[in-house]
C-alpha positions in Angstrom: -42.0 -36.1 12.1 -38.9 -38.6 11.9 -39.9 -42.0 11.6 -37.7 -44.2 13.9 -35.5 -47.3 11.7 -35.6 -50.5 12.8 -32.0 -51.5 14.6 -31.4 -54.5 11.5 -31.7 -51.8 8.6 -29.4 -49.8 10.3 -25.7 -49.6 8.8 -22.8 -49.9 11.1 -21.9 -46.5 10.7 -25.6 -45.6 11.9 -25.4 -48.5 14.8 -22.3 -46.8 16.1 -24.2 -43.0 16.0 -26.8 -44.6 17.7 -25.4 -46.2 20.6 -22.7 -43.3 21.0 -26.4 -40.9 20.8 -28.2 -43.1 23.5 -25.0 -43.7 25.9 -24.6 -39.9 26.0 -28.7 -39.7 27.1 -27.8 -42.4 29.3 -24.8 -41.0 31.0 -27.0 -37.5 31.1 -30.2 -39.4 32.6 -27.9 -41.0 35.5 -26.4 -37.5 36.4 -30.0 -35.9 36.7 -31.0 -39.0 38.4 -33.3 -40.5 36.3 -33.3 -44.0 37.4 -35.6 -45.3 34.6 -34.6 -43.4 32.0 -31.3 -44.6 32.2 -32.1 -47.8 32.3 -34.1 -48.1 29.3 -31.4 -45.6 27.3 -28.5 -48.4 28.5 -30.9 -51.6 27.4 -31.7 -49.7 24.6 -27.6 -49.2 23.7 -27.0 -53.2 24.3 -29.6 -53.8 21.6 -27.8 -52.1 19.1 -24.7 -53.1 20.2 -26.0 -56.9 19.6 -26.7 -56.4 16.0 -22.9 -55.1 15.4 -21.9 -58.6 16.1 -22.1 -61.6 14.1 -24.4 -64.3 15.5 -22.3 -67.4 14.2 -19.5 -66.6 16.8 -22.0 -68.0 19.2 -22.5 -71.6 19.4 -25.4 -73.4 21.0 -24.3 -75.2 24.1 -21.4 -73.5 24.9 -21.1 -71.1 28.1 -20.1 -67.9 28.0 -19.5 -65.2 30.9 -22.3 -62.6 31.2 -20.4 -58.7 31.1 -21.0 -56.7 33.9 -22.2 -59.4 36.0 -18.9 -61.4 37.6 -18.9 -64.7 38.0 -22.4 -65.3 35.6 -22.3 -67.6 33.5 -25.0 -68.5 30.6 -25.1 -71.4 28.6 -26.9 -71.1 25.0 -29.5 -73.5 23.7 -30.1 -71.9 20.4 -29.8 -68.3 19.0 -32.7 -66.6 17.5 -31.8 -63.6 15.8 -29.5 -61.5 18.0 -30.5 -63.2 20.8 -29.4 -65.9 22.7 -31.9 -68.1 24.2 -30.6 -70.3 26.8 -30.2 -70.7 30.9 -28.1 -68.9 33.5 -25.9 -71.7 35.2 -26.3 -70.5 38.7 -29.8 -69.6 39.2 -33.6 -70.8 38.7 -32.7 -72.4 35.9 -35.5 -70.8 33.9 -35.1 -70.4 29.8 -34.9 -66.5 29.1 -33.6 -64.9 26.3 -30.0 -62.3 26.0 -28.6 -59.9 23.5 -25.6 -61.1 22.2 -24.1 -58.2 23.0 -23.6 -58.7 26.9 -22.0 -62.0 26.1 -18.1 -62.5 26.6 -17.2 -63.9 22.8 -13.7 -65.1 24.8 -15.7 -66.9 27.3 -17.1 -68.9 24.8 -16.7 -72.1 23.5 -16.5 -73.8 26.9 -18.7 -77.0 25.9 -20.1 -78.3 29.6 
């Protein structure tokens, strides 16, 4: 029995196997059609992702494009952890919370 480790012990060598490991389930879920599957194997992958970067390149109340999702934008309030707590600028305007990861570190810095 192989007890799972936690995503912050990890190494970066290990964070690398990791997401490589769950982009290949991924990319084998969405062939077989497994809608759900892949979804949770590619949120699963961001996660890890997240803790390869270095939470101080994000600063609280700049704006930062959202990958993947053109023309997004999301401004940060405050960063908890690997996670950036803020609001999406077009949109409900509701406080949610994103991995770092599926920020644009170029993006950033825009101070609105």
């Amino acid at each position: 029995m192989s007890t799972e480790k936690r995503y912050s012990t990890m190494s970066e060598y290990e964070l690398n196997q990791e997401i490589a490991t769950l982009k290949e389930k991924a990319r084998k879920a969405e062939q077989l059609g497994i809608v759900n599957e892949f979804a949770v194997l590619e949120r699963k992958a961001i996660m890890a992702q997240s803790y390869l970067l270095d939470p101080k390149k994000f600063e609280a109340g700049a704006v930062y494009a959202i990958k993947n999702d053109l023309g997004s934008y999301f401004k940060i309030d405050y960063l908890n952890g690997v996670f950036a707590w803020g609001y999406r600028l077009k949109g409900e305007r509701k406080l949610e919370a994103l991995p770092i990861s599926i920020l644009e570190v170029s993006s950033g810095g825009e101070q609105s």
